[in-house]
KOLDRENRO-611537 format. One record per residue (C-alpha): residue in one letter; x, y, z; residue number from 1. Coordinates in steps of 0.001 Angstrom, whole numbers. Each point is the difference from the previous one (the first is absolute). Last residue first. Example, Ala and Ser with C-alpha at 12.3 -4.5 7.8 and 13.67 -1.06 7.14 Angstrom:
<pakes>
PAKE,residuo,x,y,z,num
PAKE,s,13670,-1060,7140,2
PAKE,a,-1370,-3440,660,1
</pakes>
This chain:
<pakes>
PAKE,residuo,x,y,z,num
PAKE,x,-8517,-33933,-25667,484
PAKE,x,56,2633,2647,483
PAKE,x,2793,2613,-1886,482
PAKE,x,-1798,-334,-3534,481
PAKE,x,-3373,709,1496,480
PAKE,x,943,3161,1979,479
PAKE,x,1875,1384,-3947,478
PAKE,x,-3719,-1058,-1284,477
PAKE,x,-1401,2183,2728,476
PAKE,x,2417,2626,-622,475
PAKE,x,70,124,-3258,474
PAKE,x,-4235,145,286,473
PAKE,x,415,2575,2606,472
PAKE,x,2178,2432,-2789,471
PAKE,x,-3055,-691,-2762,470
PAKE,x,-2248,1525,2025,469
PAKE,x,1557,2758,828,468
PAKE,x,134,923,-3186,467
PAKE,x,3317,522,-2512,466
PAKE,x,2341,-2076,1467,465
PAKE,x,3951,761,549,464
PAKE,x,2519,-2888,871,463
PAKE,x,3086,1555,1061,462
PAKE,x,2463,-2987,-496,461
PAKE,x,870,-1932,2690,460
PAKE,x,2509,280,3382,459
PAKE,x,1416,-2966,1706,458
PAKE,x,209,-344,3861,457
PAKE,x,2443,-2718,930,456
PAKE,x,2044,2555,2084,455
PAKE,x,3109,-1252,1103,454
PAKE,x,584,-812,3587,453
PAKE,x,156,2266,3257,452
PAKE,x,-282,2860,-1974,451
PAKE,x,1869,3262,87,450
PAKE,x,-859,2050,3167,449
PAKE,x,-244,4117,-1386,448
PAKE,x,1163,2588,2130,447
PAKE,x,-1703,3269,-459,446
PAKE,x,855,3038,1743,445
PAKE,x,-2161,1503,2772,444
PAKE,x,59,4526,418,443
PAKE,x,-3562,-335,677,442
PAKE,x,-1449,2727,-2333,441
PAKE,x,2997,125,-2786,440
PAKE,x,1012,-3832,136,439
PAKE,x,-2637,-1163,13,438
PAKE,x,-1447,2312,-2709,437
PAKE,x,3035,-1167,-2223,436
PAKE,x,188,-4019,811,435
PAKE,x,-4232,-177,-1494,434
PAKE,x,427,-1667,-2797,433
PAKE,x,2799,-1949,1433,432
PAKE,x,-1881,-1167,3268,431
PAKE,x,-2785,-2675,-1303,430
PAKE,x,-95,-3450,2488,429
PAKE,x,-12,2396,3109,428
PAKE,x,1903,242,3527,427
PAKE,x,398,3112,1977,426
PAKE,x,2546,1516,2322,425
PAKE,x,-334,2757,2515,424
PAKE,x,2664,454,3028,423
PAKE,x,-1154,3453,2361,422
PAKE,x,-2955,-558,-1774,421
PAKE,x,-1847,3639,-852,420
PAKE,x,243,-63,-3505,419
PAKE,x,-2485,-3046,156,418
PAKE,x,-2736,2866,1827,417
PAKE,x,825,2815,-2632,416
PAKE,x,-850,-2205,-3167,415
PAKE,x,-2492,-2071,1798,414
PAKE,x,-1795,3203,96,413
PAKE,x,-1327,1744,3170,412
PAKE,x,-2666,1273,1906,411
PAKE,x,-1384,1524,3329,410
PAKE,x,-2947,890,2337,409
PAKE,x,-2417,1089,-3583,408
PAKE,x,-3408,317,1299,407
PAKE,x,-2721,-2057,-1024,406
PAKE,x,-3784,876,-525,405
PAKE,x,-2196,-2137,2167,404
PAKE,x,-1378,-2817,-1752,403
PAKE,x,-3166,682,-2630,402
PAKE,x,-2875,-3038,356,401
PAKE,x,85,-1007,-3612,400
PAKE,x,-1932,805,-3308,399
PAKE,x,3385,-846,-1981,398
PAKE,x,112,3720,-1006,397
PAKE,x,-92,852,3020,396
PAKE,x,2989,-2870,1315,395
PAKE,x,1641,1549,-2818,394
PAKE,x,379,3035,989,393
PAKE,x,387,-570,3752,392
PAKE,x,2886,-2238,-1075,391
PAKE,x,1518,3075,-2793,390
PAKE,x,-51,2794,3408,389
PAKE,x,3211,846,-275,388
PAKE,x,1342,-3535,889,387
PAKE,x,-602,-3552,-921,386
PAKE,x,-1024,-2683,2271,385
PAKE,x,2024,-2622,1790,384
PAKE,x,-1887,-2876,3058,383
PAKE,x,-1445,-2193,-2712,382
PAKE,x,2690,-436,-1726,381
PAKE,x,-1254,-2779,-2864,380
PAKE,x,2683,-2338,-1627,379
PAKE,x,466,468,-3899,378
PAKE,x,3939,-63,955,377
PAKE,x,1493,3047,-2683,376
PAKE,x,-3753,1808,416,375
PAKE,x,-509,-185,3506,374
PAKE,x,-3775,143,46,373
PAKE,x,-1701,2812,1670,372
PAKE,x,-3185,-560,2178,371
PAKE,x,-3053,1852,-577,370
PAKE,x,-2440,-1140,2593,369
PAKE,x,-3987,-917,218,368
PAKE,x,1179,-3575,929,367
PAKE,x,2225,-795,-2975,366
PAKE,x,1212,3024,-3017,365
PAKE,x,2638,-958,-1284,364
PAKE,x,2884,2669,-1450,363
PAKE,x,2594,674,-2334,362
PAKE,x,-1381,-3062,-2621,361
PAKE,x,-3403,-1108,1072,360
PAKE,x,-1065,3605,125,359
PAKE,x,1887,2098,-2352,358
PAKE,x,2233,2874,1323,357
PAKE,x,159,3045,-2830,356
PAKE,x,-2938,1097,-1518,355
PAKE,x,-2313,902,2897,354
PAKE,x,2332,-239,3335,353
PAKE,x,2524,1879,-2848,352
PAKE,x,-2768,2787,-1016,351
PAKE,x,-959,464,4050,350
PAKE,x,3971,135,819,349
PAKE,x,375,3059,-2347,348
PAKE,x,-3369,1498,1114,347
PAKE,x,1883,185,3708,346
PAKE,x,2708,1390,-1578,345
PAKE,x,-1288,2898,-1986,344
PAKE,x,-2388,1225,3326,343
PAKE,x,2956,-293,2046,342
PAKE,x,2162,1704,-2178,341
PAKE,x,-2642,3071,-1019,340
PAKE,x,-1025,-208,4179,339
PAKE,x,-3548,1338,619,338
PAKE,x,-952,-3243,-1034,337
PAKE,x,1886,-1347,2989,336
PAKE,x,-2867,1245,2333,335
PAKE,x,-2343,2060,-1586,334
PAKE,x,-2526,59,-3032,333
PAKE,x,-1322,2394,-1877,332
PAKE,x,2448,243,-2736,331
PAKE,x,1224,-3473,-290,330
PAKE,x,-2135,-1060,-2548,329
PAKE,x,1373,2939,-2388,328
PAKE,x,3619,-599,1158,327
PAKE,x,-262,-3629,-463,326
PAKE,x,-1007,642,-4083,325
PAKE,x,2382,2628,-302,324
PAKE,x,2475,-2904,1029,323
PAKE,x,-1262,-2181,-2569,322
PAKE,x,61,2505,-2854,321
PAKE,x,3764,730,842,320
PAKE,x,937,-3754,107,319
PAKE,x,92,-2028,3089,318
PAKE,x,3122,-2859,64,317
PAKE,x,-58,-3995,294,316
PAKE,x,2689,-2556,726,315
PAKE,x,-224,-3730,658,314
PAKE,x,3036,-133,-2908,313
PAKE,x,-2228,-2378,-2266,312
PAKE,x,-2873,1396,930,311
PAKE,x,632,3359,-1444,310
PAKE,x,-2590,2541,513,309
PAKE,x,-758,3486,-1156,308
PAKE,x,-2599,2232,1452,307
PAKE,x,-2883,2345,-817,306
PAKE,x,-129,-595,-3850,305
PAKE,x,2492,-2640,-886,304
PAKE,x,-2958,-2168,2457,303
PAKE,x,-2837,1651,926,302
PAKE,x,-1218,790,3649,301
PAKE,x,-3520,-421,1438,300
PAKE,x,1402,-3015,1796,299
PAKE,x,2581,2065,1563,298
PAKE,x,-2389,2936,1734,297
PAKE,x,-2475,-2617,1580,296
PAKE,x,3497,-2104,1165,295
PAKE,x,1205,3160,1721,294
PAKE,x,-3264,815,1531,293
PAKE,x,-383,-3330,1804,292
PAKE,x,3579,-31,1200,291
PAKE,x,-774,3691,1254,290
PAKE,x,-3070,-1684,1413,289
PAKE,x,2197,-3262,1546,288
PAKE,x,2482,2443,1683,287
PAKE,x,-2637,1960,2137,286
PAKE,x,1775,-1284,3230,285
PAKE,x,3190,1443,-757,284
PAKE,x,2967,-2469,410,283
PAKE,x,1387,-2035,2765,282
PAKE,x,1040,-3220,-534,281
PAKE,x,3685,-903,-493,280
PAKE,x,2595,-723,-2822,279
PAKE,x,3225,-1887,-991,278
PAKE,x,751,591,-4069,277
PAKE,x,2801,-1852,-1385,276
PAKE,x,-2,1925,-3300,275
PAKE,x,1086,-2274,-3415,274
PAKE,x,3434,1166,-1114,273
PAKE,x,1802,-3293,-423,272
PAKE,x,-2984,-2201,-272,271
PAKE,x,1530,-1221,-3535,270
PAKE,x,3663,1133,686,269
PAKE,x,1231,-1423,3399,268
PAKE,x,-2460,-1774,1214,267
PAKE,x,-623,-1885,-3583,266
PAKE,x,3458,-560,-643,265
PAKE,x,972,-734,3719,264
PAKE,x,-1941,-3737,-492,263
PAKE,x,1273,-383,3005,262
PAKE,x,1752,2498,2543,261
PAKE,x,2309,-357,2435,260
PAKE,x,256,2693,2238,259
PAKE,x,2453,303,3089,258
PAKE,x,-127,2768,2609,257
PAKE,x,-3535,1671,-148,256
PAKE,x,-1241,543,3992,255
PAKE,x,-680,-1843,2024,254
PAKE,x,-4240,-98,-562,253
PAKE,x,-2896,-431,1868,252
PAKE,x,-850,3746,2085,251
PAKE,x,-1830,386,2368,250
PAKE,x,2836,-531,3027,249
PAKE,x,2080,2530,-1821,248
PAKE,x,-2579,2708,1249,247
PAKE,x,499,-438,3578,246
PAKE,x,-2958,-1707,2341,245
PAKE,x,-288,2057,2762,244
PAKE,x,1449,2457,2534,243
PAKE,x,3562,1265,-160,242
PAKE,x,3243,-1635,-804,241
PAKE,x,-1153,-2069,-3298,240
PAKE,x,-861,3787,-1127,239
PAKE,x,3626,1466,300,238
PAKE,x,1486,-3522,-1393,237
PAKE,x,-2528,929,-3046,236
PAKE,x,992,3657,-684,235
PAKE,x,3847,-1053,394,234
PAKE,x,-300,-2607,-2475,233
PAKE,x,-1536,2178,-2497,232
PAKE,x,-3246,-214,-1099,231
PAKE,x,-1805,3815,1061,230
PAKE,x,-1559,-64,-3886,229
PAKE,x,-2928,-2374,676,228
PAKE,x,1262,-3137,1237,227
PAKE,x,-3305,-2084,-464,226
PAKE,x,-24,1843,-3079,225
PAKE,x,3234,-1512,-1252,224
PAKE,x,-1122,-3665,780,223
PAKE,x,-3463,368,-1688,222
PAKE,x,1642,415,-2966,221
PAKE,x,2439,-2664,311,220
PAKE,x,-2170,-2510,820,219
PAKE,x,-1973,1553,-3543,218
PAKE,x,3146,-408,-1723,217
PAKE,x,917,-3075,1407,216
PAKE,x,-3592,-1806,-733,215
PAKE,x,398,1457,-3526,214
PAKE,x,3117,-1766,-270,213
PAKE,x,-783,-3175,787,212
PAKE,x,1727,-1817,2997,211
PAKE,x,2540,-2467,989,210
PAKE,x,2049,806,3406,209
PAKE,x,3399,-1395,495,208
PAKE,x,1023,618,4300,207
PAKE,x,-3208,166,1039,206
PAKE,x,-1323,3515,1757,205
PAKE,x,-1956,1154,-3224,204
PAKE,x,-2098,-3807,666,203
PAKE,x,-771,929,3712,202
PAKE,x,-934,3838,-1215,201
PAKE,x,-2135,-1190,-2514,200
PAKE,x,-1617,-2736,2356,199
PAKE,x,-934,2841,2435,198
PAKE,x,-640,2828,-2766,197
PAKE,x,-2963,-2838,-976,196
PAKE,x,394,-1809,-3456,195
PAKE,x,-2605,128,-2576,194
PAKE,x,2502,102,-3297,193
PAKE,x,3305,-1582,543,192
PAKE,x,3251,442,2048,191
PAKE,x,1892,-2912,794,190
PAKE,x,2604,-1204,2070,189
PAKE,x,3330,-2040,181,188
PAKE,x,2252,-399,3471,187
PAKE,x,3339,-1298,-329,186
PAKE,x,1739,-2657,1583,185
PAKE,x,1567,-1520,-2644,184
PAKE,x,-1999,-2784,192,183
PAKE,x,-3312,2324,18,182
PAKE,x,1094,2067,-2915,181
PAKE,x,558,-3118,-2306,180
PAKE,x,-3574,-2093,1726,179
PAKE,x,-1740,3764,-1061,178
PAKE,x,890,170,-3931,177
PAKE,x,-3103,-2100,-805,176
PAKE,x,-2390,1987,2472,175
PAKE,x,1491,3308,-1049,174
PAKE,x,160,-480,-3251,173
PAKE,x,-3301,-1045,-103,172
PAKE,x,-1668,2449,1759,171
PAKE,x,2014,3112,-1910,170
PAKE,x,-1252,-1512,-2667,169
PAKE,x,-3315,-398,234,168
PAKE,x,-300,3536,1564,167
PAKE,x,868,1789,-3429,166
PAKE,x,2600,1915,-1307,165
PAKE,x,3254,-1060,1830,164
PAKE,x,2230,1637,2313,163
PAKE,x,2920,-1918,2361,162
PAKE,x,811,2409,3244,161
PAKE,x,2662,-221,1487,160
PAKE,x,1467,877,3400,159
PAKE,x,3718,294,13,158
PAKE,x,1592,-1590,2882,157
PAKE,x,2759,-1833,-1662,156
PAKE,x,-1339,-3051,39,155
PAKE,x,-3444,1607,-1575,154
PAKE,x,2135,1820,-2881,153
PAKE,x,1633,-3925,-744,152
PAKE,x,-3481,-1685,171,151
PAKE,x,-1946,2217,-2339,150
PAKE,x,3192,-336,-1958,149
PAKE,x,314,-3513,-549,148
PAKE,x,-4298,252,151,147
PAKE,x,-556,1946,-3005,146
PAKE,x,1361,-2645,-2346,145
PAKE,x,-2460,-2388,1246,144
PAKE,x,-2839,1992,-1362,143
PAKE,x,2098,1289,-3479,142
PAKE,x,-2,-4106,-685,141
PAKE,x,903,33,-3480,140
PAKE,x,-3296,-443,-1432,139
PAKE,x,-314,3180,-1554,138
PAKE,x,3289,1348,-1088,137
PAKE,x,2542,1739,2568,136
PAKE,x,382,4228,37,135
PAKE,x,1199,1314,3189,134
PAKE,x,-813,3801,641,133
PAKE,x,2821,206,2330,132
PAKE,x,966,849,3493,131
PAKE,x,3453,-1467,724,130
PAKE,x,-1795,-2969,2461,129
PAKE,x,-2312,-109,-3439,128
PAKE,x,2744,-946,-2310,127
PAKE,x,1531,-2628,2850,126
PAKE,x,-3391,-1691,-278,125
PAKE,x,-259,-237,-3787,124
PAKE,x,3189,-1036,-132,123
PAKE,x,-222,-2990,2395,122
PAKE,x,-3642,-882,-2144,121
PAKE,x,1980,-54,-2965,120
PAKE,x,2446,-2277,1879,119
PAKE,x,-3081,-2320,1324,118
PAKE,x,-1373,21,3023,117
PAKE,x,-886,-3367,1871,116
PAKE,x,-3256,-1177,506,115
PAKE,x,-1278,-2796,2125,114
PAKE,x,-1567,3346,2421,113
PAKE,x,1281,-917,3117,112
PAKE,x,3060,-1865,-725,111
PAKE,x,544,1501,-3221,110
PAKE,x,-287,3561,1020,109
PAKE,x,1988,-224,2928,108
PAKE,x,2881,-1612,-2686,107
PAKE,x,-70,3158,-1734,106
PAKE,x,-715,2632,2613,105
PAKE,x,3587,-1436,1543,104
PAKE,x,1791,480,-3340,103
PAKE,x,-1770,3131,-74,102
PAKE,x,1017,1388,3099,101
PAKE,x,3609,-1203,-831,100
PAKE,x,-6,2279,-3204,99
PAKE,x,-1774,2605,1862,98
PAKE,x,3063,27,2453,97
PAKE,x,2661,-172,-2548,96
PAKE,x,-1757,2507,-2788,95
PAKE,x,-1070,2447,2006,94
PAKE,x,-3246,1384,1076,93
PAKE,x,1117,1376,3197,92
PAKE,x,3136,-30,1563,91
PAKE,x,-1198,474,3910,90
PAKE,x,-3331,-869,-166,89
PAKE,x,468,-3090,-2103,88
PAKE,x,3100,-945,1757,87
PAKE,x,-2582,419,3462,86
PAKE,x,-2268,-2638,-1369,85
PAKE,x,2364,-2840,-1425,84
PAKE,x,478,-1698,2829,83
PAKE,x,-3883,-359,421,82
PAKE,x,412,-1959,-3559,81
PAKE,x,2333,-1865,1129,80
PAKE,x,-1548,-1108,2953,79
PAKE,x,-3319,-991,-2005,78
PAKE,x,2002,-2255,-2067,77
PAKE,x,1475,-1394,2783,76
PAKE,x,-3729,-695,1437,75
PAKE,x,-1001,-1357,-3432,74
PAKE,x,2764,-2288,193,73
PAKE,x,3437,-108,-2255,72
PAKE,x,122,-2136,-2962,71
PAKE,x,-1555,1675,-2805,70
PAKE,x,2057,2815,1083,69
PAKE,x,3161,-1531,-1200,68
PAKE,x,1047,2870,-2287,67
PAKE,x,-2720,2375,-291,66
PAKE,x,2475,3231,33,65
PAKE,x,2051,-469,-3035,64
PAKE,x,-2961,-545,-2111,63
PAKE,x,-1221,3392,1929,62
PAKE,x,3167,1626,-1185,61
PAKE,x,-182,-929,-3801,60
PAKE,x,-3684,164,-334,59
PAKE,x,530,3593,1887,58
PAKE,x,2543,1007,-2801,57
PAKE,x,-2176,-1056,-2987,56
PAKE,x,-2116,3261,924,55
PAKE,x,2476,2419,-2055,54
PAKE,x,-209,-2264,-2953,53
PAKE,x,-3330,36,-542,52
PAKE,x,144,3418,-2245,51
PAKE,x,812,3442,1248,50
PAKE,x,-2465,2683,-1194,49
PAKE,x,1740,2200,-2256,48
PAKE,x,-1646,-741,-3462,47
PAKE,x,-3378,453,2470,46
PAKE,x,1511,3487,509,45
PAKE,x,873,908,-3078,44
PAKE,x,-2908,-821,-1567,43
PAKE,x,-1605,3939,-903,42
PAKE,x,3777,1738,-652,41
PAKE,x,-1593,3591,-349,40
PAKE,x,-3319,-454,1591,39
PAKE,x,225,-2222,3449,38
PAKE,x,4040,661,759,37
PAKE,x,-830,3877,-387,36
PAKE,x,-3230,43,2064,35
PAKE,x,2266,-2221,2597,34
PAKE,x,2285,2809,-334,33
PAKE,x,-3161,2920,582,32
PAKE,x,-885,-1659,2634,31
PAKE,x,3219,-407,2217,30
PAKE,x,916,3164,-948,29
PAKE,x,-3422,1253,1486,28
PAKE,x,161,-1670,2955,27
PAKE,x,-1177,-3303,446,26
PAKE,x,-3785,202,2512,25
PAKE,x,166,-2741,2310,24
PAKE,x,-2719,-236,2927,23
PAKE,x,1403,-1116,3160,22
PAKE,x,613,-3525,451,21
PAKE,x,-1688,-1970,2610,20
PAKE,x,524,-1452,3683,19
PAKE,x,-2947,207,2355,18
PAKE,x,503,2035,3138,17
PAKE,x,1690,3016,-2438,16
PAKE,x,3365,821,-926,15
PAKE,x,-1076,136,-3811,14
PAKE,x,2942,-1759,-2261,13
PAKE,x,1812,2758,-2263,12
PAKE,x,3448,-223,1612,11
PAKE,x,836,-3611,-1691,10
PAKE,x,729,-2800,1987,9
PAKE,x,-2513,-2523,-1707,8
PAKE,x,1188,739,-3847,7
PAKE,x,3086,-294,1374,6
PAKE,x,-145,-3130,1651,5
PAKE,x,-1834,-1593,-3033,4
PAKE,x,2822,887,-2137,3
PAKE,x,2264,-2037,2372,2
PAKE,x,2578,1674,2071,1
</pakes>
């Protein structure tokens, strides 16, 4: 059995409605060796990591494979394919019947798409079936890469789901990919910003989905508290049995079998631990006074003095003269004032609304609204605010109509929802620097693609300039050189 088969049939998937991993905690052996491996021999395991040579072995087989298929017809093509359904099921990712999957993918790709995939891109798509971080060089066609084994999992009955950062993308991918998954039979959807839980749920219920991956957090979200604790199969077959509309029926997702991830670096590690935060109405109706009072107390506050900030981190923290200060101008006042944490926090959030979150940079402010900007896309979200109380704080201190203070449903990291994937890979231009924490949180290894052809890129001297000034002017004149 493959790698990927075992990773699939171990014990620690959740028996729930919608497939998904249970959360994975190593035991403390398990930490404290991988503590070991990360201090005292720091390297070893990238020195470890099996070059290309492991991967040559599908080129080999799907070579093998593709002999005479130029000449058969597209509906032959198609039976073959079919034929290979069940094998998948029944063996798995193997080498035979993914090499002959790809061999068929292959020329399916070039009648449909007029592209055919290279080796590197054969590797590449044989490294993800086996769940890893794949590493392949900008420009080598990481897009069509994705769909040998978007296509295989799908065949097999795997729903997939194909993540990207931004809307754009998933769009076009899924739009230029679509005449491949069509031919073949298989149905391709999207999830973007703005869509309806109808058309979400239509999309989730395709066989290759493409989506970003805040929209599947926040589907996902909204998933789990549809099903509330009481989720398991025999709650919901109890409810579909009585009266109306079960619980299931709300919700939009499968379930999380088979992740691919792009640009995984960034998902992975940069937004990493960033809160997933899914949230309702329904706070105290005197929320924009305390939000009133809170900003009246921070704005009298002195920096080093009353509190300490570093922007850099997005952190801030109350010193002891500052919090004498909110226990003085909290003293005849009720409500959360009465609370020393409450109090403490809520003048927290008032110094970062103030100091903080910039307008025009982590926030617009269009039609009398605060609106928060995604910082990694620079796209607006109108329908997300922040939590604790930090929107109403800045909508005051804005001068806007206050919302209605939010209350926290459920949330998540990327971190924990990725982990999740019964089957996660990811795909990235940069994996080396970051093969350790990969490997530690998500439990992927790296494969790295060698290149299709030899790089022409050729590296220079540092060049080092003393102003600004003078570094534009090299690079105007360097601009000049390359048009004349």
């Amino acid at each position: 059995m493959s790698r990927a088969n075992l990773r699939a049939d171990r014990s620690d998937i959740v028996f729930r409605p919608h497939a998904e991993r249970a959360d994975h905690r190593p035991a403390w052996h398990d930490r404290l060796a991988e503590a070991i491996r990360s201090s005292v021999v720091p390297g070893l395991g990238e020195r470890l990591m099996p070059g290309p040579g492991w991967l040559q072995g599908i080129v080999v087989e799907v070579n093998r494979q593709r002999q005479g298929l130029d000449a058969v017809s597209d509906a032959e093509l198609i039976r073959r394919l079919q034929q290979l359904r069940p094998q998948l099921r029944r063996q798995g990712y193997l080498p035979g019947p993914v090499g002959a999957c790809f061999a068929l993918l292959q020329e399916a790709a070039h009648r449909t798409l007029g592209r055919r995939h290279f080796e590197t891109q054969l590797m590449g798509g044989w490294a993800l079936l086996q769940g890893r971080l794949v590493e392949m060089a900008t420009g080598e066609g990481k897009t069509l890469t994705a769909t040998l084994s978007a296509c295989t999992a799908a065949l097999a009955g795997q729903p997939v789901h194909v993540v990207t950062v931004n809307d754009y993308l998933a769009r076009r991918d899924a739009e230029e990919l679509g005449p491949l998954y069509r031919f073949l039979g298989l149905g391709v959807g999207t999830v973007v910003q703005g869509m309806e839980p109808d058309a979400r749920r239509r999309s989730y219920a395709e066989a290759v989905v493409y989506c970003t991956n805040k929209e599947l957090a926040f589907d996902y979200l909204r998933d789990r508290v549809a099903l509330g604790d009481r989720s398991s199969s025999l709650h919901l077959a109890l409810e579909r049995m009585g009266e109306g509309a079960s619980r299931d029926r709300r919700v939009v997702m499968r379930g999380l079998h088979f992740g691919i991830v792009d640009e995984a670096d960034s998902v992975f590690i940069d937004e990493a631990r960033t809160p997933l935060i899914l949230s309702t109405g329904g706070g105290s109706s005197d929320f924009a006074e305390i939000c009133a009072q809170a900003l009246h107390i921070a704005r009298q506050m002195q920096p080093q003095r009353d509190y300490q900030l570093d922007a850099a981190n997005h952190h801030l923290r109350l010193s002891t003269s500052g919090k004498e200060m909110i226990d003085a101008y909290a003293e005849p006042l009720d409500g959360i004032w009465t609370s020393q944490r409450g109090r403490e926090e809520m003048v927290r959030q008032a110094l970062s609304a103030l100091h903080l979150f910039r307008r025009d940079e982590h926030y617009v402010v269009a039609d009398g609204k605060v609106q928060i900007v995604d910082e990694s896309t620079g796209r607006i979200l109108p329908d997300r605010s922040w939590e604790r109380g930090l929107h109403q704080l800045i909508e005051a201190k804005e001068g806007c109509e206050a919302t209605e203070e939010r209350k926290t449903l459920a949330r998540i990291t990327y971190q924990r929802l990725f982990c999740r994937y019964v089957l996660l890979a990811g795909m990235t231009g940069t994996a080396r620097e970051v093969a350790r924490e990969i490997r530690s949180v998500y439990r992927l290894e790296v494969a790295t693609i060698p290149l299709h052809r030899p790089s022409l890129r050729q590296y220079h001297p540092l060049r080092i300039f003393r102003t600004r000034g003078e570094k534009w002017r090299a690079v105007a004149e360097s601009v000049r050189e390359l048009a004349i």
